[in-house]
C-alpha positions as CSV (number, residue, x, y, z in Angstrom):
1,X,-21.6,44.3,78.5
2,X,-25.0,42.3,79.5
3,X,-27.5,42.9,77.1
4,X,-31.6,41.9,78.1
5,X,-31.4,38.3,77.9
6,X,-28.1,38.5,80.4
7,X,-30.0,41.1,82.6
8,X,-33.3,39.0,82.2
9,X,-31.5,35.9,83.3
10,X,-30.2,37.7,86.1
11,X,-33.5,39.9,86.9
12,X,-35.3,36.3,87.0
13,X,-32.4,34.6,89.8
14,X,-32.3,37.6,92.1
15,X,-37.0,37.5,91.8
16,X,-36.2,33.3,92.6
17,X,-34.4,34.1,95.7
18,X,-35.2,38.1,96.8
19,X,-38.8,37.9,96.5
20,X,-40.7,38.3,100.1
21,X,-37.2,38.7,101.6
22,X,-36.4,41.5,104.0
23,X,-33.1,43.1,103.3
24,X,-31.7,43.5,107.3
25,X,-28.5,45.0,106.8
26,X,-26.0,46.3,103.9
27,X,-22.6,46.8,104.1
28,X,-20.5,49.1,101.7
29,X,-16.9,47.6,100.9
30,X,-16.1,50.2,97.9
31,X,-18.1,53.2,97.6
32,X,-17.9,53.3,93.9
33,X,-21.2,51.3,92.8
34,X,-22.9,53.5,95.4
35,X,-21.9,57.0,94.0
36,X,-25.2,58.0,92.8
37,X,-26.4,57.8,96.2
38,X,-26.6,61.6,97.7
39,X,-26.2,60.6,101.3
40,X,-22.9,58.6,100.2
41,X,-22.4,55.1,101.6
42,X,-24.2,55.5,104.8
43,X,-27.0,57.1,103.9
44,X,-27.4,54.0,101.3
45,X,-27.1,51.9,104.1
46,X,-29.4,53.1,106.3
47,X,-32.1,53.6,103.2
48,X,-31.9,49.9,102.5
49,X,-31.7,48.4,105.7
50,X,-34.6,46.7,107.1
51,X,-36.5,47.2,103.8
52,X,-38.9,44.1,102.2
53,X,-38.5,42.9,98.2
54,X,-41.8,42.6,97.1
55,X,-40.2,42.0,93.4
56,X,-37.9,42.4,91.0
57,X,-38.6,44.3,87.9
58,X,-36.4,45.3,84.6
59,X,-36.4,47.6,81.3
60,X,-33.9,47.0,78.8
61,X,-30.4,46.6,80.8
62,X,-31.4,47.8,83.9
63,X,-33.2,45.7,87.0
64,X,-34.6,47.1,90.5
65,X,-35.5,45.9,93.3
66,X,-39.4,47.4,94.0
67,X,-39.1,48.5,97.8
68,X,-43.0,49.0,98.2
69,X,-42.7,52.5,96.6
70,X,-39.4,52.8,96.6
71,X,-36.5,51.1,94.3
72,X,-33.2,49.6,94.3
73,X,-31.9,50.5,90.9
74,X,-29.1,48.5,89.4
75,X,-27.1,48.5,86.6
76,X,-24.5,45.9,86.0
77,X,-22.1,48.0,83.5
78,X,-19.4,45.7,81.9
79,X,-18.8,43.2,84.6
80,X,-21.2,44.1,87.5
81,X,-22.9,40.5,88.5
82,X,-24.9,39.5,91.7
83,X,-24.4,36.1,93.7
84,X,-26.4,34.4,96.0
85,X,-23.8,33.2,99.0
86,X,-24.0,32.0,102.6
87,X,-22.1,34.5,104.6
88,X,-19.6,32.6,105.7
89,X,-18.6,32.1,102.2
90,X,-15.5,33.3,100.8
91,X,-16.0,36.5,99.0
92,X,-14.4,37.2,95.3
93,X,-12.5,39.4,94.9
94,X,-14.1,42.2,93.5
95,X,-17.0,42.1,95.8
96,X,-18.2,45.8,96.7
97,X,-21.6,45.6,98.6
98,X,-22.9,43.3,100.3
99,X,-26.6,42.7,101.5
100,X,-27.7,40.3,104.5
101,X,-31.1,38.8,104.0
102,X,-33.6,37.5,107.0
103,X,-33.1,33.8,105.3
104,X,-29.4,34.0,106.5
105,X,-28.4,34.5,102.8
106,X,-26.7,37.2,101.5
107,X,-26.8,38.8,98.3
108,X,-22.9,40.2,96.8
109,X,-22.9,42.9,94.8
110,X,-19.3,42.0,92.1
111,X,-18.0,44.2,90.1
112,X,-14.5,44.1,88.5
113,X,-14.4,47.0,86.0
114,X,-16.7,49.0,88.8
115,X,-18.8,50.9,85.5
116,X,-22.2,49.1,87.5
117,X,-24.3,51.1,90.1
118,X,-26.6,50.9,92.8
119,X,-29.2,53.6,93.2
120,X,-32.0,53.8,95.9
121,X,-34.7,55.8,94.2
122,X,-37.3,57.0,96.5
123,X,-41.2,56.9,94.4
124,X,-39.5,54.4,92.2
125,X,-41.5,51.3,92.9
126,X,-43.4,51.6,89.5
127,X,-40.3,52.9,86.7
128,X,-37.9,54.3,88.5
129,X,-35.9,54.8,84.7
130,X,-38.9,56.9,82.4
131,X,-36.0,57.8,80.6
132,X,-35.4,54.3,79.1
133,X,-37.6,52.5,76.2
134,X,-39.6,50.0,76.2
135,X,-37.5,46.8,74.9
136,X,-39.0,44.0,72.6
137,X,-40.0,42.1,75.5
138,X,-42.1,44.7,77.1
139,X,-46.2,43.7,76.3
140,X,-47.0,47.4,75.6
141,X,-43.7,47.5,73.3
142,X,-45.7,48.6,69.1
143,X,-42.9,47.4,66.7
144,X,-44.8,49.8,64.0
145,X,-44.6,52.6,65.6
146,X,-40.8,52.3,66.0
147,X,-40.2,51.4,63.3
148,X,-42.0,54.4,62.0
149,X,-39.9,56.7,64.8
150,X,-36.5,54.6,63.4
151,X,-37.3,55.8,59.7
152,X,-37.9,59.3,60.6
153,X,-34.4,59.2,62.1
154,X,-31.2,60.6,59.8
155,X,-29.0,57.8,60.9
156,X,-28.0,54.9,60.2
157,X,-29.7,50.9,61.6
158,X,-27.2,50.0,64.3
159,X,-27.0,53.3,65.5
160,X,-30.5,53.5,65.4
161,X,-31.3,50.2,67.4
162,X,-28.4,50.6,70.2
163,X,-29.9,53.9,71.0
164,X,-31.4,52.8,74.3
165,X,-34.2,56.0,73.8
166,X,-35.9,54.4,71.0
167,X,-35.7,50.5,71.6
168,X,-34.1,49.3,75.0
169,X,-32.1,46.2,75.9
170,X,-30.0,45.5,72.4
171,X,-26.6,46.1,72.3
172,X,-23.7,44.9,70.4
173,X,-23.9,41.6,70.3
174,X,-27.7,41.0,69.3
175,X,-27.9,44.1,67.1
176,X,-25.6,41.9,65.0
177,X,-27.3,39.0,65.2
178,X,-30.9,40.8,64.2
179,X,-28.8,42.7,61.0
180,X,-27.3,38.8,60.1
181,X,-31.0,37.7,60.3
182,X,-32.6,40.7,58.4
183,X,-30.2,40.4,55.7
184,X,-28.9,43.9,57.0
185,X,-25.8,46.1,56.6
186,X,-24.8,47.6,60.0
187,X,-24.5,51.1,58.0
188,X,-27.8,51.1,56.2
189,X,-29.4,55.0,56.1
190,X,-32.7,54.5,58.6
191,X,-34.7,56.7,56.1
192,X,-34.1,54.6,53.5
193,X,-35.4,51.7,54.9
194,X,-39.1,50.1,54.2
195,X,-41.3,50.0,57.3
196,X,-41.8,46.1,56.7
197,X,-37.9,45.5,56.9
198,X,-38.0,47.9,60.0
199,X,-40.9,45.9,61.9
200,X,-38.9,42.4,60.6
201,X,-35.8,43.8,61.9
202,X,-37.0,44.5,65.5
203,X,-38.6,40.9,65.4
204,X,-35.6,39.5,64.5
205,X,-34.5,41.2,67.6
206,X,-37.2,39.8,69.2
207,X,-36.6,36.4,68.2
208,X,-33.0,36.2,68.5
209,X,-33.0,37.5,72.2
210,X,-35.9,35.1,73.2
211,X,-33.2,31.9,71.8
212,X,-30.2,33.6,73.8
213,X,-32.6,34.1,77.0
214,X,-34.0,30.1,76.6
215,X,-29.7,29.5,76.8
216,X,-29.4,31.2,79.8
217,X,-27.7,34.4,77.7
218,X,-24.6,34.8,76.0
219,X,-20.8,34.0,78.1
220,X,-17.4,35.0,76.7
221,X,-15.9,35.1,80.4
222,X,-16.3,34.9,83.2
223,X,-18.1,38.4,84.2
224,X,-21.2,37.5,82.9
225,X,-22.6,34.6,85.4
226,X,-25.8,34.1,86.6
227,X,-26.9,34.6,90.4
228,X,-25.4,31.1,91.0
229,X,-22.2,31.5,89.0
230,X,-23.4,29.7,86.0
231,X,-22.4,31.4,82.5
232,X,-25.0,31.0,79.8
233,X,-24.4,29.3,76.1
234,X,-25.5,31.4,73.6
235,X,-22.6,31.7,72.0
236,X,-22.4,28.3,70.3
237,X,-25.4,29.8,68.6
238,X,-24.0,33.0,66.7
239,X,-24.4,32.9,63.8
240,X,-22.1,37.0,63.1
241,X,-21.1,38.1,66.4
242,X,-17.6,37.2,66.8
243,X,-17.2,34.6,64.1
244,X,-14.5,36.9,61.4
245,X,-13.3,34.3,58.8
246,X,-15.6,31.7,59.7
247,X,-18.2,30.6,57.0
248,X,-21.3,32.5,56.6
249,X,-24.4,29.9,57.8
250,X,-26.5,30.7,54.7
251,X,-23.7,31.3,51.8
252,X,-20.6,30.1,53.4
253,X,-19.2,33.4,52.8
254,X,-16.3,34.4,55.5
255,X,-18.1,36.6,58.4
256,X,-16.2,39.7,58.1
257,X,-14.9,42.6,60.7
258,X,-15.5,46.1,60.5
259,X,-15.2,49.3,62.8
260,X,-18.0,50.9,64.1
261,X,-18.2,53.8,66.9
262,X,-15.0,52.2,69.0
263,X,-16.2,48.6,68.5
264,X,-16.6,45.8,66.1
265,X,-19.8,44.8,64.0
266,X,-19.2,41.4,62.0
267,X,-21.6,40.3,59.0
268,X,-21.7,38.5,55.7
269,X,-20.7,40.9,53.1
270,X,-22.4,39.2,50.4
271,X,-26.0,38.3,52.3
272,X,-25.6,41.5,54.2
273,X,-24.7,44.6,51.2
274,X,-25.0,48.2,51.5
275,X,-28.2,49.4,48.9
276,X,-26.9,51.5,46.3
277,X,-26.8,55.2,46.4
């Protein structure tokens, strides 16, 4: 699934080309992504038609489109992507909605797996998702005080730093990354954890997020692609995510592979130990 540099990447393609456009018609190929929408596909059509991009904003995973006081939320799930075409283009084939600008672009909504959305949120132009946290990026984001609100918490640190209410935009792969960088086990208790290590931790999340953005985010395959169709290259710079058996960077101990809530996490189980009880 895109994480914030992926969404970022994307969030900055679709400002590039979307900005000061007028959106002059939609069409619906799948009604799926537009299932939020309470007036179904039509009344999605008719809200977004005709409408001018005056930016594009994001928090955490999720991007919209500010329609003067309205929004365009989307989400892009596990393989939701948008491209920049001309329309006489061939379309993939998982395109669902497509959006004709008044430069004679248009703007395709893909999504293979179909988990993304659209969502036309009238009164959203200024956060149309409250609900979400602010993410390491955000300027008014206070490491200290989540760190403090992590502590309090009877969990455990992933868990704690993939819960998209407390710190937004982290997900698998960078919340192993951060642990790998903070020295971290994946199952270390929250309230046993110093408020120093905390704030260093989401730095680390900071940090590592800000390398993977400059790379243009992280690719495996081919359903995470910027607006263009490129795929970023952060991978080559893991240094836990995905690398079982391969040498630790700082010990040259084999990255390991454990279970965790119906995924993976991977770390160095000598840099990265549980504390004892």
């Amino acid at each position: 699934m895109p994480e914030l540099p992926e969404v970022e990447v994307v969030r900055r393609g679709l400002e590039n080309h979307l900005k000061g456009r007028e959106i002059e018609a939609v069409t619906v190929l799948h009604p799926r992504p537009v299932r939020s929408h309470p007036a179904g596909p039509e009344g999605f059509v008719s809200d977004l038609a005709g409408r001018g991009v005056d930016a594009v904003a994001r928090r955490g995973k999720y991007l919209w489109l500010v329609l003067g006081d309205d929004a365009m939320i989307a989400h892009l799930g596990m393989s939701g992507q948008f491209r920049v075409n001309r329309p006489q283009d061939p379309q993939l084939r998982n395109t669902r909605v497509l959006f004709d600008l008044d430069d004679g672009t248009q703007l395709r909504f893909v999504d293979q797996r179909m988990f993304g959305g659209l969502e036309f949120v009238r009164g959203g132009g200024g956060c149309p998702v409250p609900h979400i946290a602010l993410d390491p990026f955000d300027p008014d984001f206070d490491p200290a005080a989540v760190a403090c609100r992590m502590r309090a918490r009877r969990t455990t640190v992933k868990r704690a730093i993939l819960d998209q209410g407390l710190v937004s935009g982290i997900g698998n792969i960078y919340a192993d990354e951060s642990l790998w960088r903070a020295k971290l086990h994946f199952d270390h208790p929250t309230q046993h954890l110093a408020q120093a290590r905390a704030v260093a931790l989401l730095g680390h999340a900071r940090d590592v997020m800000s390398e993977a953005l400059a790379a243009g985010g992280t690719s495996f395959d081919s359903l995470y692609v910027n607006v263009n169709g490129e795929s970023g290259y952060f991978e080559r710079g893991l240094d836990a995510y995905g690398r079982e058996d391969q040498p630790c960077r700082r010990c040259a101990t084999p990255v390991v592979r454990r279970r965790f809530a119906n995924r993976s996490s991977f770390l160095c189980p000598r840099c990265q130990r549980l504390p004892k009880p």
